[in-house]
C-alpha positions in Angstrom: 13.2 -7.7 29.7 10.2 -7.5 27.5 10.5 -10.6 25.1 8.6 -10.2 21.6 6.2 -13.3 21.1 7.6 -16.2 19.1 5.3 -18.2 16.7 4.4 -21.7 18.1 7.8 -24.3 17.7 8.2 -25.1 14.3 7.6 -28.9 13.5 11.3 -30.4 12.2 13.1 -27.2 12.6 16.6 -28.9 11.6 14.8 -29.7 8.2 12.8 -26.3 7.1 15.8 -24.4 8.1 17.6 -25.5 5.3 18.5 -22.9 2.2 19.2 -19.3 1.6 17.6 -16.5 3.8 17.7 -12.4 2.8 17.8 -10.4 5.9 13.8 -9.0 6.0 14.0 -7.2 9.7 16.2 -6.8 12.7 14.5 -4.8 15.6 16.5 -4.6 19.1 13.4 -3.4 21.7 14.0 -2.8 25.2 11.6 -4.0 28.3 9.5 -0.4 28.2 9.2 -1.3 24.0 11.4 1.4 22.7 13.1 0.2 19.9 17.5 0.7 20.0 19.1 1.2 16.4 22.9 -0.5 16.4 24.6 2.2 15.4 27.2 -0.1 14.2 24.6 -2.1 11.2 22.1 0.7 11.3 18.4 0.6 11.0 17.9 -1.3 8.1 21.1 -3.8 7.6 21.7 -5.6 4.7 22.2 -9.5 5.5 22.4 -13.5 4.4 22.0 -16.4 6.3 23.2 -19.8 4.7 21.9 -23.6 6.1 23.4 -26.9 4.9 23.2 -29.9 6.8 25.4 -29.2 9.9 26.6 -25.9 8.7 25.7 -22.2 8.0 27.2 -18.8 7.1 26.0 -15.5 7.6 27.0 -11.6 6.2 25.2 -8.7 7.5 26.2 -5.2 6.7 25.3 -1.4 6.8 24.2 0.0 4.1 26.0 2.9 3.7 29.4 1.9 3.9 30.8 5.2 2.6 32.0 6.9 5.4 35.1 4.9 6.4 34.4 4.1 9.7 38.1 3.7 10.8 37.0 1.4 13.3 38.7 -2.5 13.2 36.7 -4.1 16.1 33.3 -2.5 17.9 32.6 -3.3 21.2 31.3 -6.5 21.6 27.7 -6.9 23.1 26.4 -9.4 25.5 25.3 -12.4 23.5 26.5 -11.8 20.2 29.1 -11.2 17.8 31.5 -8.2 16.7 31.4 -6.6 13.2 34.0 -5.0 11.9 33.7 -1.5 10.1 29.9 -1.9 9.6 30.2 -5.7 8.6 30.2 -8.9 10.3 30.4 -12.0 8.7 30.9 -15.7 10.1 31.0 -19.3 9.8 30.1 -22.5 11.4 28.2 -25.5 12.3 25.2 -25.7 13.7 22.4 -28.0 15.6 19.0 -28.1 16.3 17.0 -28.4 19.8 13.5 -29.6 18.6 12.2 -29.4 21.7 13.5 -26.0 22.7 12.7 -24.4 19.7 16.7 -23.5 19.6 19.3 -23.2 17.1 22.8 -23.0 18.8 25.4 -22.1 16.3 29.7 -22.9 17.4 31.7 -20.7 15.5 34.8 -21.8 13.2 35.6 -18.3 11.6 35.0 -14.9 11.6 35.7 -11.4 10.3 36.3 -10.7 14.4 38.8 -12.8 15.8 36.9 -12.7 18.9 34.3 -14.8 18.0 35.7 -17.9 16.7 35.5 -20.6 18.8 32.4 -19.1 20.3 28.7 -20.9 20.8 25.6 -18.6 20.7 22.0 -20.2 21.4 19.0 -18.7 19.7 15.1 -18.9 19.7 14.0 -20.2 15.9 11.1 -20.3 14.0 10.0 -21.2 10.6 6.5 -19.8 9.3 6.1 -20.3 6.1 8.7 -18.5 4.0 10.2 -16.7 7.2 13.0 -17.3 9.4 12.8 -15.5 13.1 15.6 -16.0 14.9 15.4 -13.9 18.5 18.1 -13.3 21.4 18.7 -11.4 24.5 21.8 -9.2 23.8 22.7 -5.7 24.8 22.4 -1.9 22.7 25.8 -0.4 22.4 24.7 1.6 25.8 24.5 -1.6 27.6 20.5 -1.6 27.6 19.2 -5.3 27.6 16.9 -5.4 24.4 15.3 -8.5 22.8 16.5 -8.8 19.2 14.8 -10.3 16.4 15.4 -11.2 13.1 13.6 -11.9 10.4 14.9 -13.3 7.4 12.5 -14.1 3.8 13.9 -17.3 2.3 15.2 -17.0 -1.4 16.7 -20.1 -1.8 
């Protein structure tokens, strides 16, 4: 699968990954480069990330929310979590591999019952006022794609 460059590793990674994050990007690109939209979030979601010492929260929903979707659980992809109706939303602690570059988050609650209890490892990068955070995970076909997301700190 064709992996989107990361930044170098950023220097104390458990440290600058502290605050508020806004949702900037989220691409899912297969190995050929075409890009796959998540039909479930759409092509632009909406989204917050949240980092205390030891713990974090994130939201991320479609915008357009209007059409009831009528739908309480989608199917889940490979490496990653389950929204429900156009939202997902969970909670948790997490830790730091400095010299991975990783952020592995264990999940304590969710929108999706599904994923509590569940540990997802991620590639992490601080640059400046950006968060990337990139995984391997799966388009609703079952396409393997590289997702990244990039989040703008606001707090």
């Amino acid at each position: 699968m064709k992996k989107t460059s990361l930044p170098p590793k950023t220097a104390n990674l458990a440290t600058v990954i502290l605050g508020v994050w806004n949702l900037k990007s989220r691409e899912d690109v297969d190995e050929a480069g075409q890009v796959h939209v998540d039909p479930f979030l759409g092509p632009s979601p909406l989204g917050i990330l949240c980092f205390a010492p030891g713990h974090f929260a994130a939201q991320f929903m479609k915008r357009d929310r209007s059409q009831q979707e009528n739908q309480k659980q989608r199917a889940q992809a490979e490496n990653n979590t389950a929204g429900v109706n156009g939202y997902d939303a969970y909670f948790g602690t997490f830790s730091i591999d400095q010299t991975a570059g990783t952020l592995t988050t264990h999940l304590e609650g969710s929108i999706s019952p599904d994923n509590i209890g569940n540990t997802y490892v991620r590639d992490a990068r601080v640059v400046g006022n950006e968060l990337i955070i990139q995984l391997q995970t799966t388009a609703v076909d079952g396409t393997p794609v590289t997702r990244t997301n990039t989040f703008s700190r606001i707090g």
